[in-house]
Steps between C-alpha positions, in 0.01 A plus 500: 500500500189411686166383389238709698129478404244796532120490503305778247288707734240496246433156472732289674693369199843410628817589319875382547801719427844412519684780715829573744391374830673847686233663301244592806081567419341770643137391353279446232234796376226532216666807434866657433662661783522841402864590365603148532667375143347136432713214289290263289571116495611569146807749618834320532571406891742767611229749361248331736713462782582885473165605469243605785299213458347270239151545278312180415250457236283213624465232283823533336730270705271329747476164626108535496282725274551845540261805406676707327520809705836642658600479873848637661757325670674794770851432581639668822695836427734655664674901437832571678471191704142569651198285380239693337143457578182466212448874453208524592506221777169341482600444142731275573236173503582156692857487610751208516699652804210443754524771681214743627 
């Protein structure tokens, strides 16, 4: 397990979760991805490591003071060996992967 910090998109809290470092993020949205099943820092760690990504509540775990409001971490997903893409693809916010 890794220690990875994320930043609220709201407000720029920032929050620390302990996770698999194999585990690769797509981004981080305001919003759910649509169809995309969300753990919660409360599930066990196999449930978040087999989910499609993570929901925060801000204020809840962070190092500085959060605002309350929820923000999505998006893990990359892949179906029959072929990385799926945010569905719709602008929805898919700032990515981690760099490319275009």
């Amino acid at each position: 397990m890794v220690s990875v910090s994320y930043t609220c998109p709201h407000c720029g809290a920032v929050i620390d979760v302990e996770r698999p470092p194999e585990i690769a993020d797509r981004s981080v949205t305001l919003t759910a991805q649509p169809g995309w099943e969300y753990a919660t820092l409360d599930d066990p760690p196999e449930a978040r490591e087999a989910a499609d990504g993570i929901v925060f509540e801000c204020g809840e775990r962070e190092r500085t003071e959060g605002c309350g409001r929820p923000f999505y971490l998006n893990f990359v997903r892949f179906e029959s060996g072929v990385e799926l893409e945010p569905d719709p693809a602008e929805f898919g916010g700032p990515r981690f992967d760099f490319r275009p």
